[in-house]
C-alpha positions in Angstrom: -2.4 27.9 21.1 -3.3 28.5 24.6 -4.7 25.9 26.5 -7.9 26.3 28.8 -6.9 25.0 32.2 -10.6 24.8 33.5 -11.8 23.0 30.6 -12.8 19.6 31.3 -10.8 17.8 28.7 -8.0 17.2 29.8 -4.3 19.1 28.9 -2.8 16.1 27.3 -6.2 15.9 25.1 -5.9 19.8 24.3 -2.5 19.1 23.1 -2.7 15.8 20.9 -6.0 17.2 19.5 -3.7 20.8 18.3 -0.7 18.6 16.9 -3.1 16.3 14.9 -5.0 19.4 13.5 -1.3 20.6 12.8 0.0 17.4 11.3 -3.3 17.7 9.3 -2.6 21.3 7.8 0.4 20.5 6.6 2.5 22.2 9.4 4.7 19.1 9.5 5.1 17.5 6.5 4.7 13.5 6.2 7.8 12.1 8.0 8.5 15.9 9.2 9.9 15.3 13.0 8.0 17.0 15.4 9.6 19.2 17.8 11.1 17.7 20.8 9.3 17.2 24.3 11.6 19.5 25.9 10.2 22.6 23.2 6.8 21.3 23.0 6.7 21.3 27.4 7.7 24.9 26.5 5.5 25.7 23.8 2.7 24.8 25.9 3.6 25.1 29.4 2.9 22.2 30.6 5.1 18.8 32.1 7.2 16.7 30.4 4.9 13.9 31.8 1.8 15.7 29.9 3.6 15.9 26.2 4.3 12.2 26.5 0.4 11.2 27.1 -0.5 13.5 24.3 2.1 12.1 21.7 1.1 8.5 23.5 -2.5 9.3 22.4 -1.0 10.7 18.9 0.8 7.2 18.3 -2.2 5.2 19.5 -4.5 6.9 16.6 -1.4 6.3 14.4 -1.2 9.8 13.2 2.7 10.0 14.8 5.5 7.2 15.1 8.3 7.3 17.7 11.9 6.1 16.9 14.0 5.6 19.2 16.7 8.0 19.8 15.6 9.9 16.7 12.4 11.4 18.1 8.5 11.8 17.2 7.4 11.9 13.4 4.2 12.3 11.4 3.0 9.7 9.5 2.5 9.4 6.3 -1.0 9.5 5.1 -2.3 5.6 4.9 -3.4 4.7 1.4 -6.5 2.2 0.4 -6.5 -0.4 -2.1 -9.5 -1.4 -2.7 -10.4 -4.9 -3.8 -13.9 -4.3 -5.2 -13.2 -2.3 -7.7 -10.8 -3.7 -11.0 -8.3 -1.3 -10.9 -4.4 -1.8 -11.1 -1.9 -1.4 -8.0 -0.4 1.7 -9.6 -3.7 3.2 -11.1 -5.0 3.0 -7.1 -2.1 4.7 -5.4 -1.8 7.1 -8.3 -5.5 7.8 -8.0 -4.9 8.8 -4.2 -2.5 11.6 -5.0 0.6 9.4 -3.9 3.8 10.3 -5.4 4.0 6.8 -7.2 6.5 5.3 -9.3 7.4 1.9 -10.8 11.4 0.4 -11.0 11.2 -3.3 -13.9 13.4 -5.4 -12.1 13.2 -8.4 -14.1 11.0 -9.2 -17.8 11.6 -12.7 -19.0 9.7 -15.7 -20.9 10.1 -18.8 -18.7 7.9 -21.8 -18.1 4.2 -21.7 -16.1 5.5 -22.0 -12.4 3.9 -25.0 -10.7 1.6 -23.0 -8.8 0.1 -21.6 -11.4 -0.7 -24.4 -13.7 -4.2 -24.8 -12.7 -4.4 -21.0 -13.3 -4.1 -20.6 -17.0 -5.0 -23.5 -19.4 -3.4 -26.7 -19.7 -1.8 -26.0 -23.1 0.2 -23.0 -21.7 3.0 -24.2 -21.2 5.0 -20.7 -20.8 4.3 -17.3 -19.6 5.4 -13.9 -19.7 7.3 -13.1 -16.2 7.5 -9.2 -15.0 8.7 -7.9 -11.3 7.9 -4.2 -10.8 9.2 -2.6 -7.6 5.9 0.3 -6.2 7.4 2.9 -4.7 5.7 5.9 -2.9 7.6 9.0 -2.0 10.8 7.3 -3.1 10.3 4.3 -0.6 9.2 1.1 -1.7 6.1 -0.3 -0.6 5.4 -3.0 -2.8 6.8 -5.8 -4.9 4.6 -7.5 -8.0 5.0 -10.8 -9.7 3.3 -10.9 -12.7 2.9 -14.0 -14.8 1.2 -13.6 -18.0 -0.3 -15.5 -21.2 2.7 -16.2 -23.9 1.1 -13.3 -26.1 2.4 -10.7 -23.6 5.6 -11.2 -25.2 4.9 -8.2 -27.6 5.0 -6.0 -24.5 7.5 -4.1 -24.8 10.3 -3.2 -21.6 9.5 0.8 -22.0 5.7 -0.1 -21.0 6.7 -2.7 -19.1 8.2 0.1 -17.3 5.5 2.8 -17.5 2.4 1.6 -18.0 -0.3 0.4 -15.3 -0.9 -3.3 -15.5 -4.5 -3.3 -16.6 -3.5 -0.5 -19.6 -0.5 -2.4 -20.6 -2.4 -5.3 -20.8 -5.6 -4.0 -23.0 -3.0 -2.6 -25.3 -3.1 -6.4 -26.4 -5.4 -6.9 -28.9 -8.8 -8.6 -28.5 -7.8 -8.5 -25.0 -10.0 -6.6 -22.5 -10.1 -7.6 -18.5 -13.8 -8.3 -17.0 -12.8 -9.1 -13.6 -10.3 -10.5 -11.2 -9.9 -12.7 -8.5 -8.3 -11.6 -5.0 -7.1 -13.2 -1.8 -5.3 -11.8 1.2 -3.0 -13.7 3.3 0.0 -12.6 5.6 3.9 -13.8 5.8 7.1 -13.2 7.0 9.1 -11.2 5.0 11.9 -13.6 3.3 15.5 -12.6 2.9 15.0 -11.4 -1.3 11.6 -10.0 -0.5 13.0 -7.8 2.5 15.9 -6.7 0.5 13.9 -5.2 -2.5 11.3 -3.8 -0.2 13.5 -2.3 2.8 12.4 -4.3 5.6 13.7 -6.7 8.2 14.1 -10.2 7.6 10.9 -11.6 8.4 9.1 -8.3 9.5 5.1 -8.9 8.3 3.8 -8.2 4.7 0.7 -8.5 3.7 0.6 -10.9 0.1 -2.3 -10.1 -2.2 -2.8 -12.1 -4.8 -4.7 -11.1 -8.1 -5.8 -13.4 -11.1 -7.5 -11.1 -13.8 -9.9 -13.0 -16.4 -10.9 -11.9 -20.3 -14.0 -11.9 -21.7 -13.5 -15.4 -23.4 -13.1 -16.9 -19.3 -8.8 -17.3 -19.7 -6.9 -16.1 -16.8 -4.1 -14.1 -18.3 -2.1 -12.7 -15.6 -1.6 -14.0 -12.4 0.0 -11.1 -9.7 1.7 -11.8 -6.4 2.3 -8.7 -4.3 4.2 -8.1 -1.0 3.0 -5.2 0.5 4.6 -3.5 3.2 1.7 -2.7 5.5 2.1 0.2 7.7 1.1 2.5 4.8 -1.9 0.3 3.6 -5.2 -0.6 4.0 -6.8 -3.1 1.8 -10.3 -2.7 1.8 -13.4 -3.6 0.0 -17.6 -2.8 0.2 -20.7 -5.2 0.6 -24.1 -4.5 0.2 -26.4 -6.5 1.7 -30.1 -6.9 -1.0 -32.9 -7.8 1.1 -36.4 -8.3 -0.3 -39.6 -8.7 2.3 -41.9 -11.4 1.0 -45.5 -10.7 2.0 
């Protein structure tokens, strides 16, 4: 591209707004490096000083990441999960075109964990455990927690492994999911939780958690998820109903 010298935006402008339409096309593929300052001062004839306010701008919007010593990169695409509509973790990145996968790290029968006591009914006294490993492109972006009603049990590992939680689940019989509750919080990453999910001892996650209903009124899963956050956005939609009394 050629840049116009008498226009009034400015060169650095010209240049991030050409590398994002780049990125965009596919020119440089998610996490693709992008060339180097030197080649892109080149490319475009400008100063050193120029290519590093247009990749500045480029980092601002988020569409590149710098490393240091390693260089400037395209980002990833950022995926939505979105809490408005009942739809499993998998289902919604799958839905998005991601190239997502599951790992079972752990299926087991133990007892209700404190926490969730006042979840499921009093009488439950144990629950169906599963931790699933979310991956996207081969990196992992997410860990689940799933505790479920004893009656899980007949799940087998192979779905465990494959299926969606929401399909696994209706598999069960009599057992179909109306809705969910959903809450958001933050933490710091903890040393088992970094591990699994490829992050820095207390580096930020965001931690939703998800209680899904039946059509009787019993909870019968409760899911924690850490979710790495630089890829994510979880978002959701309100209407607002007004009516104008005369």
């Amino acid at each position: 591209m050629k840049l116009v010298r008498e226009d009034v935006t400015s060169l650095y402008e010209q240049i991030a707004t050409t590398l994002e339409r780049e990125i965009a096309q596919g020119l440089y593929a998610p996490g693709g490096k992008l060339p180097s300052e030197a080649e892109l001062s080149e490319r475009f004839e400008v100063s050193r000083v120029t290519v590093r306010l247009a990749l500045g701008r480029l980092v601002d919007a988020r569409v590149v990441e710098r490393k240091q010593g390693k260089g400037t990169f395209a980002k990833p695409a950022r995926l939505q999960h979105r809490l408005d509509v009942l739809r499993g973790f998998y289902d919604s990145l799958a839905a998005q075109g991601a190239r997502a996968s599951m790992k079972l790290l752990r299926m087991e029968t133990c007892e209700v964990p404190p926490g969730l006591r006042e979840v499921f009914s009093a009488e439950v006294g144990h629950c169906v455990y599963l931790e699933r490993l979310h991956r996207v492109d081969n990196v992992p972006v997410a860990l689940a927690q799933t505790c479920m009603l004893p009656e899980a049990s007949v799940i087998s590992r192979e779905e465990a492994q494959t299926l969606p939680s929401y399909e696994m689940l209706e598999k069960l019989d009599g057992w179909h999911i109306v809705d969910a509750d959903m809450s958001i919080t933050a933490v710091a990453a903890s040393r088992d939780i970094a591990a699994y999910l490829d992050v820095a001892v207390n580096a930020p996650l965001l931690v939703l958690r998800r209680t899904s209903r039946l059509a009787d009124g019993r909870a019968c899963e409760s899911t924690v998820f850490h979710i790495r956050p630089e890829r994510f956005d979880l978002v959701t939609r309100s209407a607002l109903e007004a009516r104008l009394v005369g």
